[in-house]
N, C-alpha and C positions, 0 to 999 in steps of 0.2 A: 332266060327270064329269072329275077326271082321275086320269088312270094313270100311275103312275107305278114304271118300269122300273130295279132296281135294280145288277143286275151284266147282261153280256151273255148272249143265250140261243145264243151259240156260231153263228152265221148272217150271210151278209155284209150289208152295209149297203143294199145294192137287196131284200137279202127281206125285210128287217125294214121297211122302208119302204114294200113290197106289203101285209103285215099293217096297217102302220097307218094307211095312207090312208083306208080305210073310216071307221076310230072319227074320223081328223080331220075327215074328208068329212059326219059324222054332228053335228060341234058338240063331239068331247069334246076335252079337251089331252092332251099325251103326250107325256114328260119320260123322258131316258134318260139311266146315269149309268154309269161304269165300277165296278168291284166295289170297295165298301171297305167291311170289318168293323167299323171304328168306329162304337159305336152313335150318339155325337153325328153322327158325318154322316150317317149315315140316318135321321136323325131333324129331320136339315136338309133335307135331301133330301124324305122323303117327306111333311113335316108337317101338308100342306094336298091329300094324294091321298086320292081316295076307291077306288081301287085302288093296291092295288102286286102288281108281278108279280116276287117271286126265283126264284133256281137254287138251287143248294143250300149259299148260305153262311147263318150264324145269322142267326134273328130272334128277338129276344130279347121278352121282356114290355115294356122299357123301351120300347122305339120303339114297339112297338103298342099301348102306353098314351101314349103322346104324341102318336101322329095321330089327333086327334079326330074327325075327317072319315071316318077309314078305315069302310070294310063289308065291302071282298072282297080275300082274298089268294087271287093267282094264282100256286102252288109249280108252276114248271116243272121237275120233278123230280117220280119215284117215292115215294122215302120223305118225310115230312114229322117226323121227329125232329131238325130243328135247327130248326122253328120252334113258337115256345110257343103250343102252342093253348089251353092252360088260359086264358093272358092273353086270346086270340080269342075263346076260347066266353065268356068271363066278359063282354066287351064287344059280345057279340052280331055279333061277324065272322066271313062264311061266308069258308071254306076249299075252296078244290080243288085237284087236285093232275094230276100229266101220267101218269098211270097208260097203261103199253103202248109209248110210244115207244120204249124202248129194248132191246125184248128181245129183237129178232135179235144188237143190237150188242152184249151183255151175253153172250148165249149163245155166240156167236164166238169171242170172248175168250177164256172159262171154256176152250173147245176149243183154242184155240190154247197157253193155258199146260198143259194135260193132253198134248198131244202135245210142246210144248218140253220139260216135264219128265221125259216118257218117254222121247225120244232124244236126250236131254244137249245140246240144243241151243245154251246159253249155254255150255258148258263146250269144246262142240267146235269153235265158233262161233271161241273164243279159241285155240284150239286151232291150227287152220290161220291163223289171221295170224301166232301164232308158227313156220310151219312147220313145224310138226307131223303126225302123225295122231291118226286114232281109236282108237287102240289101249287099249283098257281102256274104253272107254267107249260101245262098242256097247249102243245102248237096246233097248227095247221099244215092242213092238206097242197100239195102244188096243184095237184087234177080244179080242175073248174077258174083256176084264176086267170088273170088279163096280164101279157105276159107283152111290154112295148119293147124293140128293139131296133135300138135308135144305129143307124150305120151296118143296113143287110147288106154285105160284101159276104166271104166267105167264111168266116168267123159267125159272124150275125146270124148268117142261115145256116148254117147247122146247130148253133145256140137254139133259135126258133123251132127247126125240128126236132130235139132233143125235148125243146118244151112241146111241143105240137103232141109227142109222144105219150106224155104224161096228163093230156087231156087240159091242153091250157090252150086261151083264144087269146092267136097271135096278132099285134099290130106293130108294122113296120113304121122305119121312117128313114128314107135316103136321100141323095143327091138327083137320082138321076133312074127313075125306076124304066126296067127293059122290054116288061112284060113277061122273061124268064123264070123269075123269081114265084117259087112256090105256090099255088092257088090257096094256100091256109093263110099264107101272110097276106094281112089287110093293110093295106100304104094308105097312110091319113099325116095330116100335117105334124108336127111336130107340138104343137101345143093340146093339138088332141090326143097325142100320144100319151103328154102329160096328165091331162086331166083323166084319161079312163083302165090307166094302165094300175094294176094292182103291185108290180114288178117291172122297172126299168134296167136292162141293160144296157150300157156302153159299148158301140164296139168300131168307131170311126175312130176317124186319123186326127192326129194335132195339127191344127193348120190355124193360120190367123183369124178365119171365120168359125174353128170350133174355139178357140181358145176360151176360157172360163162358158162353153154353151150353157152347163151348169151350174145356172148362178141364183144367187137369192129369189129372183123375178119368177124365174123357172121353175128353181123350187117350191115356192108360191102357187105356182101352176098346178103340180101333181097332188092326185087325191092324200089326204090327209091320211094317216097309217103306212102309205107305201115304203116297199122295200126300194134301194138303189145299188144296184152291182157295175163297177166298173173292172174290166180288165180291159181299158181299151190306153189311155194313155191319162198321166195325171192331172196334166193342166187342162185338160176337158172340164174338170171342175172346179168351182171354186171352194176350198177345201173349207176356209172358214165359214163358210153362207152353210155348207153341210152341215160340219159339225154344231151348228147352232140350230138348224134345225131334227136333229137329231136328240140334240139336251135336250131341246124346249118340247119335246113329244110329239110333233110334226108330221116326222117321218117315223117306220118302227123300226129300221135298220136298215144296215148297209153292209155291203162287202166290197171292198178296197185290196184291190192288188198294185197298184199304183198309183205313183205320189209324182210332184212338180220335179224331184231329184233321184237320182236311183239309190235304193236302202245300201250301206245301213242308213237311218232318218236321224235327224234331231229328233233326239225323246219330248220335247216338247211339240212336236207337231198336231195342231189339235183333232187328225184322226187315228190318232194313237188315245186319245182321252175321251172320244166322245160319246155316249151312248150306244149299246147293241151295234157292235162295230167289228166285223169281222176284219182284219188288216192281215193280209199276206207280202211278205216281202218279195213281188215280182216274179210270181213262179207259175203263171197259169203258162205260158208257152213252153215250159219245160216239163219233160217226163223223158224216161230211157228212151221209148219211142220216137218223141218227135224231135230228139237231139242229134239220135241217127237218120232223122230224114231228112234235119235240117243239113245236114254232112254231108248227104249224099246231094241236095240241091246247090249247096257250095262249089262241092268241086265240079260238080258238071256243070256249073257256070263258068270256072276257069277252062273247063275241058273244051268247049264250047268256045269262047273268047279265045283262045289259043289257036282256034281253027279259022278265027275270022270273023264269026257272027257273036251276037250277043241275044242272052234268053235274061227272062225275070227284069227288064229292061226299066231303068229308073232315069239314065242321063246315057 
């Protein structure tokens, strides 16, 4: 077989070479490229693999109708919305995906932009290099607030108990609740979520029925002052209904790891400009940690499919 590795899975060059010893040691080849979105060169690239393993830049229908060889994409990544499965399932190629590696480092995150944005920490931050103080700009506490999180999957619930931790009353909102899901989190509709949450997390999938969920109407919805953190995907909201209400003092802040495009952004994007706006460039599912976890769920996906069966199962 060969595999064929299209952008890095964030991991030094001695881990990536313990994962692949085995499949070399086994007879397959194993071909690793730096990231390029161009589809002709991944399509030069991968044209004669019968796996390919990405992160989470597009794959388009083009390249996975040109690798005639292909059978198994290995999305080292959670979500699989920038790769065409339609094109996949049409040509009979199974899909899996790195479900779990990242949701200490995802949950962390979400917490560290809810406490920066409660105690003005970019604003004070700048504050005291200009010599300054606090004065006006004394924040708030996370303990006691109302803490909604919209898409409890794995992600969502350890976000919740991280808040749950810090003395915050949680209210969920999902698809499809089991009755497993933590006795702290309260499931209530999604517009009550709006209206009583002090603090909205993101943390569902991009689908045609979440696409802009986030929109003017919605925002309309949530108490007046609220914070909004998304690290779930960017077209969940609609960026401009935010940033507007964000200027107009609406909302009191936000933190944004993700946009409709993957960074670098047009400088003009207006949540680069808007108000009390934390923006991260796409980095809450990255940390040393869950880069080696996500590596080690990759290749035990191939190890796995090589045996016959398929785990982390998307197509």
């Amino acid at each position: 077989m060969k595999i064929v590795l299209l952008e890095s899975l964030g991991i030094s060059e001695s881990s990536l070479q313990r994962h692949i010893a085995p499949l070399t040691e086994a007879g397959h080849e194993f071909k690793a490229y730096p990231k390029n979105t161009d589809p002709a060169v991944q399509i030069e690239e991968a044209k004669d693999a019968d796996i390919i393993i990405i992160a989470n830049m597009p794959l388009r229908a083009e390249v996975i109708n040109s690798c005639s060889k292909l059978k198994y994409i290995d999305v080292a990544f959670t979500g699989v919305d920038h790769v065409d499965l339609e094109a996949a399932r049409a040509k009979g190629i199974q899909v899996s995906n790195a479900a779990g590696y990242s949701t200490q480092s995802v949950a962390e995150l979400v917490l560290c932009m809810m406490i920066s944005l409660l105690r003005n920490v970019p604003q004070v931050s700048e504050r005291c290099r200009e010599g300054r103080t606090k004065d006006g700009l004394v924040g708030c506490e996370l303990r006691g607030k109302t803490v909604g999180i919209v898409g409890a999957g794995a992600i969502g619930t350890r976000t919740a108990e991280l808040c749950h931790a810090f003395g915050c009353t949680i209210l969920g909102n999902k698809r499809h609740v089991t009755g497993n899901e933590p006795s702290f989190i309260h499931f209530v509709t999604l517009d009550e979520l709006l209206e009583q949450s002090d603090i909205v997390s993101l943390h569902c999938p991009l689908t045609p029925e979440t696409h802009h969920l986030i929109n003017a109407e919605r925002i309309s919805k949530m108490k007046q002052g609220a914070y909004l953190i998304n690290t779930a995907r960017g077209g969940v909201i609609d960026s401009e209904a935010l940033a507007q209400a964000l200027n107009k003092g609406y909302l009191s802040g936000a933190g944004i790891d993700v946009f409709e495009n993957e960074p670098p952004l047009d400088t003009n994007h207006p949540l680069l400009h808007s108000k009390n706006t934390i923006v991260t460039p796409h980095i809450a599912f990255a940390s040393a940690e869950s880069m080696e976890a996500r590596a080690e769920i990759v290749f035990q996906n191939i190890k796995t499919w090589l045996e016959g069966k398929q785990q982390n199962i998307i197509l």
